[in-house]
C-alpha positions in Angstrom: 0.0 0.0 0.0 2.9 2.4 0.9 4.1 2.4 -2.8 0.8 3.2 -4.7 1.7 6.8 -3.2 4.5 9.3 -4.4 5.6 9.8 -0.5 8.4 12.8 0.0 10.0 14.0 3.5 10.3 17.4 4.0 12.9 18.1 6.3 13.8 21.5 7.9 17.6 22.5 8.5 19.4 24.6 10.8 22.2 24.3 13.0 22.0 20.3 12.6 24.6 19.6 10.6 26.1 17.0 13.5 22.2 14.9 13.2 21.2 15.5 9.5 23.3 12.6 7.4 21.6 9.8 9.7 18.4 11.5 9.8 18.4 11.3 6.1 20.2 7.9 6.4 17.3 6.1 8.3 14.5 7.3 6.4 12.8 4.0 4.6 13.4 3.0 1.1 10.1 3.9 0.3 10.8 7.5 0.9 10.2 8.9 -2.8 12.2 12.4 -2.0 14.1 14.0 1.0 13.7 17.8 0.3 15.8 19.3 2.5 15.4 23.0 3.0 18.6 24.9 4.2 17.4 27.8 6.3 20.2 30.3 5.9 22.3 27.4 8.6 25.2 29.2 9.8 27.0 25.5 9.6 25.7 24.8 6.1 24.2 21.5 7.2 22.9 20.8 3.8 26.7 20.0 2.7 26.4 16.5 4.4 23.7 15.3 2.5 24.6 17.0 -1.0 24.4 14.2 -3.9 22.6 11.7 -1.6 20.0 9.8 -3.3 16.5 11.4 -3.5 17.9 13.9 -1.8 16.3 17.6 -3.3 17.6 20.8 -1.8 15.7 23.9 -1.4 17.8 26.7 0.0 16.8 30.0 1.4 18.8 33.1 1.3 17.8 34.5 4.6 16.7 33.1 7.8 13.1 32.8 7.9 12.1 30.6 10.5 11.4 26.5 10.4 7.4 27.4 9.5 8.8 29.1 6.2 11.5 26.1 5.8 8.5 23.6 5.6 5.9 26.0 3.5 9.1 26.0 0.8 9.1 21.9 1.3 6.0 21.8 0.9 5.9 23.9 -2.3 8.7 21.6 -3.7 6.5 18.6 -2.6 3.8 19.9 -4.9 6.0 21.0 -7.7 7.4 17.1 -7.3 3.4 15.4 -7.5 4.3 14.3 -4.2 1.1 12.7 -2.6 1.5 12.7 0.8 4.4 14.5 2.5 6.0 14.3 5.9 7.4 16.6 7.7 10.5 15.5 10.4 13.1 17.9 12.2 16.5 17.4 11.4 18.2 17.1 14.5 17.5 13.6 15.5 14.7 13.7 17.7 12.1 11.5 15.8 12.0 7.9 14.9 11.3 6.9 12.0 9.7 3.7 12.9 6.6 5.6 13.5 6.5 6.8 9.7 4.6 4.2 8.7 1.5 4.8 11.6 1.8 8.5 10.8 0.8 8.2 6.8 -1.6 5.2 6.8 -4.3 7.3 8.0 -3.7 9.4 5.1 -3.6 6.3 2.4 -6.8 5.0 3.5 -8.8 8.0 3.6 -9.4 8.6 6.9 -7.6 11.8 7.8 -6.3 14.4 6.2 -3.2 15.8 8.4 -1.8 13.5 11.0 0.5 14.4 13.9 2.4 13.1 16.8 1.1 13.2 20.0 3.5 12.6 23.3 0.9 13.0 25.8 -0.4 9.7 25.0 2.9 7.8 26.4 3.4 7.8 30.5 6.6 7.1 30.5 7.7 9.2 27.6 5.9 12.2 29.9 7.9 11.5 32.8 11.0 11.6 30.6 10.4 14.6 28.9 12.4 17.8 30.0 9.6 19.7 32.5 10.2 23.2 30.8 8.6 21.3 27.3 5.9 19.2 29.3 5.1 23.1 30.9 5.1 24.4 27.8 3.1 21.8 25.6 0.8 21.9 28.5 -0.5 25.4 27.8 0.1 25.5 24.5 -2.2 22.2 23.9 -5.4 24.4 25.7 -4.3 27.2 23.8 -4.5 25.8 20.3 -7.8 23.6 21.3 -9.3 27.0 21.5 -8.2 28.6 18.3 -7.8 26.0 16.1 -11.4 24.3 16.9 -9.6 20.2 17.0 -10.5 19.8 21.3 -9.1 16.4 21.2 -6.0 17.0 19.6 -2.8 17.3 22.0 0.7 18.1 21.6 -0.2 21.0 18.7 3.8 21.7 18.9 5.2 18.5 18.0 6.9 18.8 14.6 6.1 15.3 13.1 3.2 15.5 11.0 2.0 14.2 7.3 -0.7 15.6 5.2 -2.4 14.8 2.0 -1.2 16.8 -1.4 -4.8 17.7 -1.6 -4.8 19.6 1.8 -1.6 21.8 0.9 -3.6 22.8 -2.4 -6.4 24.2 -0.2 -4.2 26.0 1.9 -2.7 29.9 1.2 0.5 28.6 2.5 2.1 32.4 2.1 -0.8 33.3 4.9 0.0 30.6 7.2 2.8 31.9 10.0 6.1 31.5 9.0 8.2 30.8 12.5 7.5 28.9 15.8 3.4 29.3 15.2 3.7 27.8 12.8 2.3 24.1 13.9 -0.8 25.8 15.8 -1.5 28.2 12.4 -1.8 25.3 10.5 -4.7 23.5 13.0 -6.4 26.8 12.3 -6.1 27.2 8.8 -7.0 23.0 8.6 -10.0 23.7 10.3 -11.4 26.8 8.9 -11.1 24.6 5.3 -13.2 21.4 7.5 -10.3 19.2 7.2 -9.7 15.9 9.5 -6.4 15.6 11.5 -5.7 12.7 13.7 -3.1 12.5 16.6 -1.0 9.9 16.3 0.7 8.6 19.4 4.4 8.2 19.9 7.2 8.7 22.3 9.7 11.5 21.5 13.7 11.0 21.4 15.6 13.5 23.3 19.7 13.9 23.0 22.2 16.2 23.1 19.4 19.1 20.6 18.5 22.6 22.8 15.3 23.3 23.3 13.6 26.2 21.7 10.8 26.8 23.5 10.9 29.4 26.1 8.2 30.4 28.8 8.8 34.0 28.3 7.9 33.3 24.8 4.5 31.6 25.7 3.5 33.9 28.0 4.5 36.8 26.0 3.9 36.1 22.2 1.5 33.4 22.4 -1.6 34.7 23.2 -1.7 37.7 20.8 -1.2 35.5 18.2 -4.0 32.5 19.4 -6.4 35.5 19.8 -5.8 36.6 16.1 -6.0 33.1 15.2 -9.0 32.0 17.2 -11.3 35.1 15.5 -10.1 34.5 11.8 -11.3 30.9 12.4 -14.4 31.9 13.9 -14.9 34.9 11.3 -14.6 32.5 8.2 -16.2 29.4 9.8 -18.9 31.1 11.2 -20.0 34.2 9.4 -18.4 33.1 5.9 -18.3 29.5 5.1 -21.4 28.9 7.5 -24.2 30.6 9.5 -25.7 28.2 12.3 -26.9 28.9 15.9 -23.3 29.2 16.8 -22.8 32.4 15.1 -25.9 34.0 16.6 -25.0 32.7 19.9 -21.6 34.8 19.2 -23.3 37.9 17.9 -25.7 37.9 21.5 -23.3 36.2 23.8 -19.9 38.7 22.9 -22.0 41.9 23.1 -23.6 41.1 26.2 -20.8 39.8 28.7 -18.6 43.0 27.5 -21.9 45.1 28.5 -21.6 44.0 31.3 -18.3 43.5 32.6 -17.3 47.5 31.0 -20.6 48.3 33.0 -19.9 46.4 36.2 -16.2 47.4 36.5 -17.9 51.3 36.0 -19.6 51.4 38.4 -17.7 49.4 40.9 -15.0 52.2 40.7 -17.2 55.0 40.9 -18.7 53.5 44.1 -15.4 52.9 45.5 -14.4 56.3 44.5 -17.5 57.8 45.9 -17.8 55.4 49.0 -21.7 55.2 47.8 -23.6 51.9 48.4 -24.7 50.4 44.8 -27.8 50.0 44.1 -29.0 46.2 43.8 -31.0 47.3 40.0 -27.2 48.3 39.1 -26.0 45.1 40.3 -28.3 43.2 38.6 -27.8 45.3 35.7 -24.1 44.3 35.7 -24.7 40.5 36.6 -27.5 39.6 34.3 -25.9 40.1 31.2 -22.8 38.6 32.0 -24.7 35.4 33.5 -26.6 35.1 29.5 -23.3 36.1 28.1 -21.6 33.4 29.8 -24.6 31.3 28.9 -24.2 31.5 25.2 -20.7 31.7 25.0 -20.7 28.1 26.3 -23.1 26.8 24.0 -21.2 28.5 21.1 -18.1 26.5 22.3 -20.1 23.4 22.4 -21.3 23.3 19.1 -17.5 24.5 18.2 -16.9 21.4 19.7 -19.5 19.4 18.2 -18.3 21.1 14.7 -14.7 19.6 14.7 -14.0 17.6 11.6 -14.6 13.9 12.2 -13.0 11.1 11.0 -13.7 9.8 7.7 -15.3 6.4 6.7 -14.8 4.4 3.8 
């Protein structure tokens, strides 16, 4: 089954030179193409694996960030007819025993993206490094929330495969280009209704530094879920579809702000004033946040109802 597809690895590099011959080196024989994309690496890591076989090298000028090394990968997938295309770092940390796991879904039709999930494996939790498990923590609820997928995990974690058909549907140039990049693509999957599946495996951790910073969550992340979260609800919603989610939106948005501007107003000004509020004020204040609340949550559960199933044959 695994050769009636054109299959291509799409592998980001920077600053790997020391992992990226055996990376390419263990990939399966039934790996079609290894595009590697050299990301501006200070170390020119693509030297190790120049002439390999199947080896395709896309090389970029500038740094742009890993999310812009795999939208050129998978741009050179498509100018290649690859079918499906997997994406694996290049520093060693995935194993490529799991290849086979991560694509069948994809083969027989029942997904459309497919990604590794870490939270699935005890042991591999207790032996990741605690700033990641932190990290992947938040990030995980975070990206449940934009994207729309609330039973996908681990939105972080790098190895993924998707479908030749689901990169045509997307406006990769739109999609962000550095470490959002993994959460941006849930989002823009989602707002085009397509099926992702976790896939659970352990992760391989060696002598690679982490990336991932807390300053960076707490910092960057949100502004950028946020933005993410209301273009998927914007184009899902009031584009693409119009059910009693969106009116529960239009009423339940309106009327918790009402209320919590009004509340917080008047709550100073009797603090201020050291004047008793009135209970009509306070039920002013409450009411609408109480139905705001109200249909907020049952716009979330149909969000949750709405997420793409899987596909049956």
């Amino acid at each position: 089954m695994l050769h009636e597809k054109i299959i291509g690895v799409v592998i980001p590099s920077y600053k790997v030179r020391k992992f990226l011959k055996k990376v390419v080196s263990d990939l399966p024989e039934y790996i079609d193409y290894i595009i590697v994309i050299d990301d501006a690496c200070p170390e020119n890591s693509f030297q190790v694996v120049q002439g390999i076989e199947k080896v395709v090298l896309v090389k970029h000028n500038v740094n742009s960030g890993v999310g812009a090394a795999v939208i050129s990968g998978y741009k050179k997938a498509l100018e290649l007819d690859v079918d499906i295309v997997i994406k694996i770092d290049g520093d060693g940390q995935m194993d490529n025993n799991h290849i086979p796991s991560l694509i069948l879904p994809l083969i027989q039709g029942e997904a459309d993206y497919t990604k590794g999930n870490r939270f699935r494996d005890f042991k591999a939790l207790k032996e990741m490094p605690k700033i990641r498990l932190f990290g992947n923590s938040v990030l995980s609820f975070l990206s449940k929330v934009a994207s729309g997928y609330w039973s996908i995990m681990d939105p972080t974690n790098g190895f993924t495969a998707i479908t030749k058909e689901s990169i045509e549907i997307l406006d990769l140039d739109k999609i962000s280009q550095r470490y959002f990049f993994e959460s941006d693509m849930l989002i823009n999957l989602n707002i085009n209704n397509k099926v992702v599946k976790d896939i659970s495996m352990p992760a391989q951790y060696g002598e690679e530094k982490s990336s991932l910073s807390v300053k960076k969550i707490i910092l960057q992340f949100p502004p950028k879920i946020i933005k993410g979260l209301m273009k998927r609800i914007f184009y899902k919603y009031y584009i693409y579809n119009f059910d009693m989610a969106s009116i529960y939106i239009i009423l339940g948005l309106p009327l918790f702000l009402f209320g919590m501007i009004f509340g917080v107003i008047k709550w100073s000004y009797s603090i201020q004033n050291q004047v008793d509020t009135s209970i009509g004020t306070v039920m002013l204040a409450t009411l609408p946040i109480i139905l705001g609340v109200e249909f907020l949550l049952q716009a979330i559960n149909i969000d949750i109802t709405n997420e793409p199933k899987a596909k049956k044959n």
